[in-house]
Structure formats: C-alpha cells, structure tokens
DSSP file (Angstrom, degrees, kcal/mol; ACC not computed):
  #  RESIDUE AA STRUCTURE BP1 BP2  ACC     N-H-->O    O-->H-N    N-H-->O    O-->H-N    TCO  KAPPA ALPHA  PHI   PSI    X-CA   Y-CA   Z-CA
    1    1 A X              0   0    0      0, 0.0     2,-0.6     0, 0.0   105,-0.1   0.000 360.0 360.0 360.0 123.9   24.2  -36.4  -29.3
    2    2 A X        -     0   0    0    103,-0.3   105,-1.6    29,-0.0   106,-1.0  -0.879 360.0-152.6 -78.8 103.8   20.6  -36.6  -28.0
    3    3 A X  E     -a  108   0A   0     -2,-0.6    29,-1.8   103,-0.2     2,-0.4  -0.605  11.9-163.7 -79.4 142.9   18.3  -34.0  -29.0
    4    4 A X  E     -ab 109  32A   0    104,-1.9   106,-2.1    -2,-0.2     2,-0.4  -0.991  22.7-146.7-147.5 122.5   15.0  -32.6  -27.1
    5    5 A X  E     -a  110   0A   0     27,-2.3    29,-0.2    -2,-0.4   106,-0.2  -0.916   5.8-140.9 -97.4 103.1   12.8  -30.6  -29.6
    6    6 A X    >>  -     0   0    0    104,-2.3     3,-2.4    -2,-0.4     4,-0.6  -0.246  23.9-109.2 -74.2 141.1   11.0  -27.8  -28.2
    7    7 A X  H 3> S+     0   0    0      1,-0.3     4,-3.1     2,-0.2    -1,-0.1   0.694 112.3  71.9 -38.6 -50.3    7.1  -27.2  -29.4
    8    8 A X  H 3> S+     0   0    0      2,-0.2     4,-2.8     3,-0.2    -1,-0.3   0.658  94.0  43.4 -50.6 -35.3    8.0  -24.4  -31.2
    9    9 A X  H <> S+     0   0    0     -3,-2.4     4,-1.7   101,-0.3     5,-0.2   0.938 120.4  52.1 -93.5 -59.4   10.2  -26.3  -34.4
   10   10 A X  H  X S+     0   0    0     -4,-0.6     4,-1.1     2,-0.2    -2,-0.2   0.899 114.9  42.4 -40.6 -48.7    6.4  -29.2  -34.2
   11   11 A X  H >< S+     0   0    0     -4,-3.1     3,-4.2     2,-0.2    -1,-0.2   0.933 116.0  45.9 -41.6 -86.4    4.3  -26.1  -34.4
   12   12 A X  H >< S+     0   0    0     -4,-2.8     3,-3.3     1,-0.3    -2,-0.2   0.722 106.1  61.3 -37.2 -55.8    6.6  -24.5  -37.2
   13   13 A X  H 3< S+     0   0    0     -4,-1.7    -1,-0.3     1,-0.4    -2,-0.2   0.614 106.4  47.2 -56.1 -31.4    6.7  -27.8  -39.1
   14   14 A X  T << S+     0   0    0     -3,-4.2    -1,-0.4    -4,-1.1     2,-0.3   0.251  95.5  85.9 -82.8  14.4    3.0  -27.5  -39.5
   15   15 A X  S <  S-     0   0    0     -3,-3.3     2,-1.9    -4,-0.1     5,-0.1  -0.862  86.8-108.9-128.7 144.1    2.5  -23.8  -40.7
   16   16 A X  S    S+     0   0    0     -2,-0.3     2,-0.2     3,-0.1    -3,-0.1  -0.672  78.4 122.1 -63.5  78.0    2.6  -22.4  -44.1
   17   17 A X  S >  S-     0   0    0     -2,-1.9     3,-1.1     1,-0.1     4,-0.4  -0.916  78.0-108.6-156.6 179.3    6.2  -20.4  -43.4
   18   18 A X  T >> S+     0   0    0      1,-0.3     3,-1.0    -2,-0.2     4,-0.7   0.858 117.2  64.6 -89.1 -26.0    9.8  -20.1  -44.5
   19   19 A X  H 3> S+     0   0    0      1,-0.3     4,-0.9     2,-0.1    -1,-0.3   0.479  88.0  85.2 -81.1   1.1   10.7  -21.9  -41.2
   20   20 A X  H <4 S+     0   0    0     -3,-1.1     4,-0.3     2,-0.1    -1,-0.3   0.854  83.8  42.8 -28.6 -51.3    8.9  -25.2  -42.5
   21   21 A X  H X> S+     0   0    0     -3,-1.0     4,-1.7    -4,-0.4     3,-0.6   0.868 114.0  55.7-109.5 -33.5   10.8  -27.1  -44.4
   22   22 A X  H 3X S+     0   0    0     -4,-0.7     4,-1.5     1,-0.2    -1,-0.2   0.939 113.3  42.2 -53.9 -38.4   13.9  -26.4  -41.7
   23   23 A X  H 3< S+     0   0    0     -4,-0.9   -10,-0.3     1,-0.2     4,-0.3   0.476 106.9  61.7 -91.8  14.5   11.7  -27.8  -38.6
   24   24 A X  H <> S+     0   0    0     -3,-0.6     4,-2.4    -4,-0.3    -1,-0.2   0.711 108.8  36.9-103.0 -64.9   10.6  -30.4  -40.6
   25   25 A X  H  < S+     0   0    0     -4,-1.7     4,-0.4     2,-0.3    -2,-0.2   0.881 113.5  57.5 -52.7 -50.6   14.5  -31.8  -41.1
   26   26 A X  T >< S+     0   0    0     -4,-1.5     3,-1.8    -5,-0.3     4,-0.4   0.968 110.7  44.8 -34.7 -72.1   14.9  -30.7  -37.4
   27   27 A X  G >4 S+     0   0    0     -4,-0.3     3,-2.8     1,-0.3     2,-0.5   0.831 112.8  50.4 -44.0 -85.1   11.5  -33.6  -37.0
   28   28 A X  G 3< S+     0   0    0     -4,-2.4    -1,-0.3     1,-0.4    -2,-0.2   0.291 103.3  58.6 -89.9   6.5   13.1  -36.5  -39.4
   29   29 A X  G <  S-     0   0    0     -3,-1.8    -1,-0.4    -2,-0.5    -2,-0.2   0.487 106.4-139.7-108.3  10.8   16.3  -36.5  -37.6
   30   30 A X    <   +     0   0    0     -3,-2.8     2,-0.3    -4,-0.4   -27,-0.2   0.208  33.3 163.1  88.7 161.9   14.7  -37.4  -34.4
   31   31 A X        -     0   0    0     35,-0.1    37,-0.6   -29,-0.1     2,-0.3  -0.965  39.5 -62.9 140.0-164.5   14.8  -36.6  -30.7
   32   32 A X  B     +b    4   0A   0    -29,-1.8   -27,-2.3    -2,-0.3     2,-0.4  -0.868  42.5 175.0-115.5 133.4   13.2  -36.6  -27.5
   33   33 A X  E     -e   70   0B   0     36,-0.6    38,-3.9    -2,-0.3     2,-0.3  -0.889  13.6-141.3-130.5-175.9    9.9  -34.8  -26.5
   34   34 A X  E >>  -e   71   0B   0     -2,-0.4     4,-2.3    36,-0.3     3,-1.3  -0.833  29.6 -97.1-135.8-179.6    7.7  -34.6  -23.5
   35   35 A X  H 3> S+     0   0    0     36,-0.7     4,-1.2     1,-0.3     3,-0.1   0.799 117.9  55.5 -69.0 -32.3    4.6  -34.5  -22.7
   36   36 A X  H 34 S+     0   0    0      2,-0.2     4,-0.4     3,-0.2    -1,-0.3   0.302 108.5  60.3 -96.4   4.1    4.1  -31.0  -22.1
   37   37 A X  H <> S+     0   0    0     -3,-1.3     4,-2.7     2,-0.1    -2,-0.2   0.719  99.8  49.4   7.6 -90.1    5.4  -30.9  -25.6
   38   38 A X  H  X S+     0   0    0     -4,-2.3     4,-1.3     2,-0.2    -2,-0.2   0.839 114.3  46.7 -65.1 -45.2    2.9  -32.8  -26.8
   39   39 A X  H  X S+     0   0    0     -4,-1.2     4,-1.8     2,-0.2    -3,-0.2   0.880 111.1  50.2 -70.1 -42.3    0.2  -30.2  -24.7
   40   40 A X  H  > S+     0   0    0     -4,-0.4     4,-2.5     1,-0.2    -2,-0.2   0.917 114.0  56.5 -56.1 -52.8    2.0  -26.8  -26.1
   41   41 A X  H  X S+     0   0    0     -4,-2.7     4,-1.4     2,-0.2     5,-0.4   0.916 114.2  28.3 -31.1 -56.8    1.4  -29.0  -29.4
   42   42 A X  H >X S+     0   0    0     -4,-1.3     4,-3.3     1,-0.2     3,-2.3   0.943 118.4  58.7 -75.4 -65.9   -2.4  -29.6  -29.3
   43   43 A X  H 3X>S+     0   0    0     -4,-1.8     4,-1.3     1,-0.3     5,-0.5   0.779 114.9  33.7 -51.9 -42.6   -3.1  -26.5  -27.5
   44   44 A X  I 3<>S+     0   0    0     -4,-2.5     5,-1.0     2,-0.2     6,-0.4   0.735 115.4  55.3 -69.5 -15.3   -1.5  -24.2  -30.1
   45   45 A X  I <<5S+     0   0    0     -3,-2.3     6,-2.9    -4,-1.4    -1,-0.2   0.707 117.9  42.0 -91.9 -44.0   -2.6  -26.5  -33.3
   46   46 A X  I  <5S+     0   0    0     -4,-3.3    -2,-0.2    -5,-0.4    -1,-0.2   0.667 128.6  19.8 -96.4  -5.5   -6.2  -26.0  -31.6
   47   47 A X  I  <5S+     0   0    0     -4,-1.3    -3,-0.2    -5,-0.5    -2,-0.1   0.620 129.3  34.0-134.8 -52.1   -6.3  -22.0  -30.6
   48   48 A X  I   <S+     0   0    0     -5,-0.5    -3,-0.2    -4,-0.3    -4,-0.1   0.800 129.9  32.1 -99.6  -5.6   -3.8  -20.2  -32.4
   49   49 A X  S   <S-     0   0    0     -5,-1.0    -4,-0.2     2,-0.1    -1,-0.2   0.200  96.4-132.6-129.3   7.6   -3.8  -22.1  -35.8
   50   50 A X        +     0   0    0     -6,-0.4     2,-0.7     1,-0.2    -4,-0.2   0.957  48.8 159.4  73.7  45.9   -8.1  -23.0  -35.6
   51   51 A X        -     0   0    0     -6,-2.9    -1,-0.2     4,-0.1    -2,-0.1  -0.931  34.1-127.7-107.3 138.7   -7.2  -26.7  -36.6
   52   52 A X     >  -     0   0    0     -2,-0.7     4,-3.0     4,-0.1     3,-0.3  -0.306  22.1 -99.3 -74.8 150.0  -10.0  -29.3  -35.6
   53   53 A X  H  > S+     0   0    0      1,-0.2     4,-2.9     2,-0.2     5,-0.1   0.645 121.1  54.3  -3.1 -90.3   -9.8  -32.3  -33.7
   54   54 A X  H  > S+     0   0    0      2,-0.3     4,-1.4     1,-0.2     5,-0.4   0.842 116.6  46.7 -15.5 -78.1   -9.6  -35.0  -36.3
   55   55 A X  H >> S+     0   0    0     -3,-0.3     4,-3.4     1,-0.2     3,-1.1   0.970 116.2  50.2 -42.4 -58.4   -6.3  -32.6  -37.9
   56   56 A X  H 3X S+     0   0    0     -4,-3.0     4,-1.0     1,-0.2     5,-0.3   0.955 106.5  46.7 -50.3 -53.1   -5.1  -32.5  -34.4
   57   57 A X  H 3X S+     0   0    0     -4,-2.9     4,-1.2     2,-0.2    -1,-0.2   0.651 110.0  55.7 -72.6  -6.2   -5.1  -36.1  -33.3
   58   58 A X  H <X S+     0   0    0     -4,-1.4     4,-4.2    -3,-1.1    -1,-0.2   0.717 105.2  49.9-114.3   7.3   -3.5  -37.1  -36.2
   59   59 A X  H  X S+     0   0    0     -4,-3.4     4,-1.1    -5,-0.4    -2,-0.2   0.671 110.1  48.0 -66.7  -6.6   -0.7  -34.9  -35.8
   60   60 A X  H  < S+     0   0    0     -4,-1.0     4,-0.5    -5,-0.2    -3,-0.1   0.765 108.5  61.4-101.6 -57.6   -0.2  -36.0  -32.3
   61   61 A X  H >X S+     0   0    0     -4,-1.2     3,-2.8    -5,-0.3     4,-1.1   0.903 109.0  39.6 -23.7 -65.7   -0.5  -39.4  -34.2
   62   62 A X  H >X S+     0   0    0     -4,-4.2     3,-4.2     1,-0.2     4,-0.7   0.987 103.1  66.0 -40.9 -68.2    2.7  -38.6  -36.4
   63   63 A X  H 3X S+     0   0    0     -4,-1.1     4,-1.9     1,-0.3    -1,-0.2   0.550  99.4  49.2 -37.4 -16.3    4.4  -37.2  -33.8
   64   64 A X  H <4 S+     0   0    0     -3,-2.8    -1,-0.3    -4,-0.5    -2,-0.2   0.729 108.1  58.6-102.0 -13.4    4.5  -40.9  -32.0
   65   65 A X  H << S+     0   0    0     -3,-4.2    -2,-0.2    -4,-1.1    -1,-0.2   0.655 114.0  38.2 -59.6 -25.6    5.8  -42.4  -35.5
   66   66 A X  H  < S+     0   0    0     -4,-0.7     2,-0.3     1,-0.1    -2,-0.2   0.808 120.0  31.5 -81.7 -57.8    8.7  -40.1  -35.4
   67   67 A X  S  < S-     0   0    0     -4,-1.9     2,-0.1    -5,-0.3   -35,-0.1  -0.695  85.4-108.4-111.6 167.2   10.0  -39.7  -31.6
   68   68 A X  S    S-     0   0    0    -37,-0.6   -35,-0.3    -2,-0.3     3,-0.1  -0.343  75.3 -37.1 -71.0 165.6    9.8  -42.7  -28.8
   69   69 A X  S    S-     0   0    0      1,-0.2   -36,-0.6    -2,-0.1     2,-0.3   0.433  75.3-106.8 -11.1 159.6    7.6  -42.4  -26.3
   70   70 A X  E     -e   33   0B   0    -38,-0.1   -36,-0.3     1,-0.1    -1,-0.2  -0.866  45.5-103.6-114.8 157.7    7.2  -38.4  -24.9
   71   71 A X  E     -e   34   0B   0    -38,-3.9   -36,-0.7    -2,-0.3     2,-0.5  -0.146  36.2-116.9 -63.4-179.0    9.0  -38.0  -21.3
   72   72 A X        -     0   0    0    -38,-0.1     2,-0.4   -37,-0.1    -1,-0.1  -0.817  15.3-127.1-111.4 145.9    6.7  -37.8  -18.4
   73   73 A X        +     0   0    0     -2,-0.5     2,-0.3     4,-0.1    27,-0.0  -0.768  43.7 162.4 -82.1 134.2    6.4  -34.7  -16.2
   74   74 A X    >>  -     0   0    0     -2,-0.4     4,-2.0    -3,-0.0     3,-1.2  -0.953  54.0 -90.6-156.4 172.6    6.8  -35.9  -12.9
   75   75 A X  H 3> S+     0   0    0      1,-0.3     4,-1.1    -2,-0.3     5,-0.0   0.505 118.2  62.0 -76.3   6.9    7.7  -34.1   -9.6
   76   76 A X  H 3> S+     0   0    0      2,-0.2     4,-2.3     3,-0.1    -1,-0.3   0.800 103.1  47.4 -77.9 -48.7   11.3  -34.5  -10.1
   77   77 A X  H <> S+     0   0    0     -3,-1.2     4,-2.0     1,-0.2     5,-0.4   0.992 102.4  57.1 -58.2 -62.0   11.2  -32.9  -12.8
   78   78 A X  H  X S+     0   0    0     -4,-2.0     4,-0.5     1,-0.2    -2,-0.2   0.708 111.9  49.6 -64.7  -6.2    9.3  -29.9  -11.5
   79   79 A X  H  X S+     0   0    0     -4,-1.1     4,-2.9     2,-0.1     5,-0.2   0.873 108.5  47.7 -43.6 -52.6   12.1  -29.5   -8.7
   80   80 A X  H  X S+     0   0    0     -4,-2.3     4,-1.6     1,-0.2    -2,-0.2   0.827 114.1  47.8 -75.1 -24.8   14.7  -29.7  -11.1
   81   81 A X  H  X S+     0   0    0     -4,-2.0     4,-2.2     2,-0.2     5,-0.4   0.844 110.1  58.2 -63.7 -39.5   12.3  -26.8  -13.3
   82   82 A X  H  X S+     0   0    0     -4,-0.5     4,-1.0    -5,-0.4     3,-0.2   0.850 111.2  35.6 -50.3 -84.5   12.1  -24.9   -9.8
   83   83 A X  H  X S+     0   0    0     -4,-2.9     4,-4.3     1,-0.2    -1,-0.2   0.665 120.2  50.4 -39.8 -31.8   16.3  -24.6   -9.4
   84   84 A X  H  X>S+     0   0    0     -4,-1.6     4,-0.9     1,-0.2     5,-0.9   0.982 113.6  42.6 -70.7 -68.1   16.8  -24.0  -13.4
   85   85 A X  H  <5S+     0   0    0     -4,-2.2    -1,-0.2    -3,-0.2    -2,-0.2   0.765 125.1  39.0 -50.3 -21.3   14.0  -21.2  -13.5
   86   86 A X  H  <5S+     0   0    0     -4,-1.0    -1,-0.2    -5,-0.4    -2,-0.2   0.932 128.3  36.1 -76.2 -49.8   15.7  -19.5   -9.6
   87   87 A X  H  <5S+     0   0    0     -4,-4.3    -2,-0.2     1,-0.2    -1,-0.2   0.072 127.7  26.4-108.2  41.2   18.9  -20.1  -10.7
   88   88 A X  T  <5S-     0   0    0     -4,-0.9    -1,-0.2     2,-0.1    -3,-0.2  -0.064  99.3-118.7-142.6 -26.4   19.3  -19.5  -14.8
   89   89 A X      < +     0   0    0     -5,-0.9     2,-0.3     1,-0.3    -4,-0.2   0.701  61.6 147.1  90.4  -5.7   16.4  -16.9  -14.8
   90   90 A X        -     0   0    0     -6,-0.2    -1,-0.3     1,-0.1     5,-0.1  -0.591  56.5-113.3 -82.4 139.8   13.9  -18.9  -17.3
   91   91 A X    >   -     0   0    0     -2,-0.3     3,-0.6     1,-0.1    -1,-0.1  -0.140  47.1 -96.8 -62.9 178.4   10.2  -18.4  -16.6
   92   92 A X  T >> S+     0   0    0      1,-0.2     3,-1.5     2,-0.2     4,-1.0   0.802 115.5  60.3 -72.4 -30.2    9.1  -21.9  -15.5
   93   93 A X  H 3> S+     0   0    0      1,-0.4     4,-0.6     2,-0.2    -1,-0.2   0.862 112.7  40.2 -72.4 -21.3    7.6  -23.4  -18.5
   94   94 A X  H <4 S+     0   0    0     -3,-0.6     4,-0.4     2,-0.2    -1,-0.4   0.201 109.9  54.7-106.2   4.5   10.8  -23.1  -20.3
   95   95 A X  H <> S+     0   0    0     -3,-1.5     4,-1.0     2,-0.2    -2,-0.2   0.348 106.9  53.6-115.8   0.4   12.8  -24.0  -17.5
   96   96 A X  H  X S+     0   0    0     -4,-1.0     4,-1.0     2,-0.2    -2,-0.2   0.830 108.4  57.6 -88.8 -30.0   10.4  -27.6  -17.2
   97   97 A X  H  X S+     0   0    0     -4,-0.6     4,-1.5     1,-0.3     3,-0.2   0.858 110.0  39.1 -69.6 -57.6   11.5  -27.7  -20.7
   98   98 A X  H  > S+     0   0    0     -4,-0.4     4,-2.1     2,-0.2    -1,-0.3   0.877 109.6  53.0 -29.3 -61.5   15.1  -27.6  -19.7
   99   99 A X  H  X S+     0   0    0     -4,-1.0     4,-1.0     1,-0.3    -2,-0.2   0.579 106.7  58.1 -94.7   0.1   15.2  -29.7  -16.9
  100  100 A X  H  X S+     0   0    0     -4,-1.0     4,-2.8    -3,-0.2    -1,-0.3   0.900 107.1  52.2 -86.2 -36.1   13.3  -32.6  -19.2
  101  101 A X  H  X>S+     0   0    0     -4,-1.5     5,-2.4     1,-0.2     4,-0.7   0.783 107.4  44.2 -58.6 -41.0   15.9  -32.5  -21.4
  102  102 A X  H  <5S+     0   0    0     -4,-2.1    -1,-0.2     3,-0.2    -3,-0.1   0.817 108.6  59.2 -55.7 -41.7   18.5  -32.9  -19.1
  103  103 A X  H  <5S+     0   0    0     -4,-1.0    -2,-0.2    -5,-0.2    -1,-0.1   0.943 105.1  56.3 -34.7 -49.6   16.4  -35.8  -17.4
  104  104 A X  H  <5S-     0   0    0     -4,-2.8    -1,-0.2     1,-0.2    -2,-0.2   0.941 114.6-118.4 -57.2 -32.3   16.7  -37.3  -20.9
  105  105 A X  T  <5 +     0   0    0     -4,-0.7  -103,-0.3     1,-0.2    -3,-0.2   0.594  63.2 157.2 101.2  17.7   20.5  -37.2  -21.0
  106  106 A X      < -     0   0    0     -5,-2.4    -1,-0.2    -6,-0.2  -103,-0.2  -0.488  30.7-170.3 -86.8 152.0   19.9  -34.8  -24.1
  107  107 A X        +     0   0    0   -105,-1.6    17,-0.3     1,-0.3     2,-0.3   0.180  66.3  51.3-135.5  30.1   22.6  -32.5  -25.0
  108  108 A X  E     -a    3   0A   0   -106,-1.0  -104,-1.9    15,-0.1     2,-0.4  -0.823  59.6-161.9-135.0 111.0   21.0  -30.2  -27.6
  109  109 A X  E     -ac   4 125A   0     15,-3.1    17,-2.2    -2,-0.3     2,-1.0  -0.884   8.1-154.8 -89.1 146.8   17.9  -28.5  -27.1
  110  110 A X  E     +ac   5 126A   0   -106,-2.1  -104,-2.3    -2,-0.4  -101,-0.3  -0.840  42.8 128.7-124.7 103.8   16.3  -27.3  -30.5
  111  111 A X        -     0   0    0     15,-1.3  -104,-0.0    -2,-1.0    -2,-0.0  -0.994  52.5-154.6-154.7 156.2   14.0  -24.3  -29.6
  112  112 A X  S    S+     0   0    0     -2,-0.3     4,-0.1    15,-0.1    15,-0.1   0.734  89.4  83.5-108.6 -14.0   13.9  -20.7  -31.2
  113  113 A X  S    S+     0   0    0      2,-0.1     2,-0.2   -19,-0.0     3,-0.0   0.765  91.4  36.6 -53.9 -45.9   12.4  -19.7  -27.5
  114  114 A X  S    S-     0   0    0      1,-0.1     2,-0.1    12,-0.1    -3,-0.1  -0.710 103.5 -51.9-122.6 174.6   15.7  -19.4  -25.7
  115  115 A X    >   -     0   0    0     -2,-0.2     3,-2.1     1,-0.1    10,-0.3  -0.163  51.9-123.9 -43.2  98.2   19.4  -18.2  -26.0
  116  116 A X  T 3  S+     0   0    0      1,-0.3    10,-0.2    -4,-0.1    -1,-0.1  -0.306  93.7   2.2 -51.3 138.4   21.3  -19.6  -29.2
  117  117 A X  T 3  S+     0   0    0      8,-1.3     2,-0.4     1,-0.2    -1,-0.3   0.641  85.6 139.3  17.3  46.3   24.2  -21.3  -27.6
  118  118 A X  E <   -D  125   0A   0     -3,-2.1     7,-2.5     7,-0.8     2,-0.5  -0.879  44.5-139.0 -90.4 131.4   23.8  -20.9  -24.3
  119  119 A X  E     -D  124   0A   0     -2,-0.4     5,-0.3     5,-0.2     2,-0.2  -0.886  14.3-168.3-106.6 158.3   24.8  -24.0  -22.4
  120  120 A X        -     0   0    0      3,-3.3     2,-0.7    -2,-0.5     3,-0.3  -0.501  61.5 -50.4 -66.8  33.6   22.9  -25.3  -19.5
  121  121 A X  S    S-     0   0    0     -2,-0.2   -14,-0.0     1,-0.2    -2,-0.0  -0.949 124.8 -18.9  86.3-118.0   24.7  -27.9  -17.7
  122  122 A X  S    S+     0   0    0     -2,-0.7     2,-0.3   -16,-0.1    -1,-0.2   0.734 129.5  81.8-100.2 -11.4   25.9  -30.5  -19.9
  123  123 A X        -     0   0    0     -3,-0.3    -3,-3.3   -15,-0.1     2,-0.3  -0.580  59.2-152.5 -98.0 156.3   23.0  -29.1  -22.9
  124  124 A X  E     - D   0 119A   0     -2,-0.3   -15,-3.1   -17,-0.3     2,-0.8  -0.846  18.7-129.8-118.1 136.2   23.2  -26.3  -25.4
  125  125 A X  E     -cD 109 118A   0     -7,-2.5    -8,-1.3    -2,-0.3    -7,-0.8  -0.925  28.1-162.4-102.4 118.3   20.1  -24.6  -26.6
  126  126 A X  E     -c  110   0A   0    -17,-2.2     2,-1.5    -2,-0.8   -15,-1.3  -0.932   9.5-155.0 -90.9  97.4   20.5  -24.5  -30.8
  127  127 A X    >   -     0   0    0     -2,-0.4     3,-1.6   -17,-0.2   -15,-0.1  -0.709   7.6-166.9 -66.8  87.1   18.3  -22.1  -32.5
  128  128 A X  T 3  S+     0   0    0     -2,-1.5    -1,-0.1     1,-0.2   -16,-0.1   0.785  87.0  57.0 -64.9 -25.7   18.0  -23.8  -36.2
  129  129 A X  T 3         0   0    0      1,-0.2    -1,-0.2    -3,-0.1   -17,-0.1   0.642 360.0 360.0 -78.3  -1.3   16.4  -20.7  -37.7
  130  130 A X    <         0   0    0     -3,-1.6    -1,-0.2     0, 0.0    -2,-0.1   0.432 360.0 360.0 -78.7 360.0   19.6  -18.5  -36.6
C-alpha cells in the first residue's frame, strides 16, 4: 500500500496538540507528497502558525529526508483535478489533492480534510485522528 499524506497530518506534526504525536507516526512510516503539499506546508507554517523563515526552510528540509521527491503539478493533473472536483463534488484544491494521489498509484490518502473511508477510484481517504 502507497500512501499520499495530505498537509494537514505535516502541519499537525508540527503544533503543540493532541494530534502530534499521531501525524508524526503517520510522517515516519512514509508516503508520497506533492508539491502543492509542500506550498499548503510553508504557507500555513508562515501565516497561521507565525514561524520564520530559517524554522520554515528547515522543515521543508525534513520533509525531503522523510518522503522521495514531492509529485509535480502538471496539467495532467489539473484535468484529472477538473473531473474529480465535477464529478465527486470536492472543491478543487482537494480534488488536485486527489487526483496526485492517484497519479502516484497511492491507495490511501491520510487527510482529516475529507470523508473517512470514502473510496475514490482505486484510493480510500483514512482519517488517522477518527
């Protein structure tokens, strides 16, 4: 099983909260991100939790010790985002989210964002705080 970790469990993993030390375990058994990932990362790490550069870049840092390489957005993808978000009903950002994870060949995504065991094609969205 291939996993695609949604922003949401990297965020938690950094925050003083009971959901730490769970997205944290989530982190060390490894998975797939993307790039807009990695931007949901920085941006919230810099605006909604006031963390400075220096903090930021070397979390971004970890983050490339942990997972391979993050996917690339490319316009294949945002097709494949289009049809998820017309035809499943997820606003777009969460449906790019989707449709990298299916690029990847993953067949868990690990998000608290969307439907606990709803599947999606051949992936299942797992909510680890449920």
């Amino acid at each position: 099983m291939t996993r695609f970790i949604d922003t949401n469990i990297l965020v938690y993993a950094r925050e003083d909260h009971w959901k730490a030390v769970i997205a944290q375990s989530v982190i060390l058994q490894g998975g797939v991100i993307s790039v807009q990932v990695l931007n949901e990362f920085t941006n919230v790490l810099r605006g909604k939790l006031r963390r400075n550069w220096p903090e930021i870049e070397a979390a971004v840092a970890d983050l490339a010790i942990v997972f391979p390489p993050a996917r690339a957005l490319t316009t294949r993808t945002h097709r494949a985002a289009l049809e998820i978000s017309r035809d499943v009903g997820y606003a777009f950002y969460d449906a790019l989210i989707l449709a990298s994870a299916l690029e990847a060949g993953c067949t868990e995504l690990v998000s608290e964002d969307m439907q606990h065991g709803r599947a999606i094609g051949s992936l299942t969205i797992r909510n680890p705080f449920v």
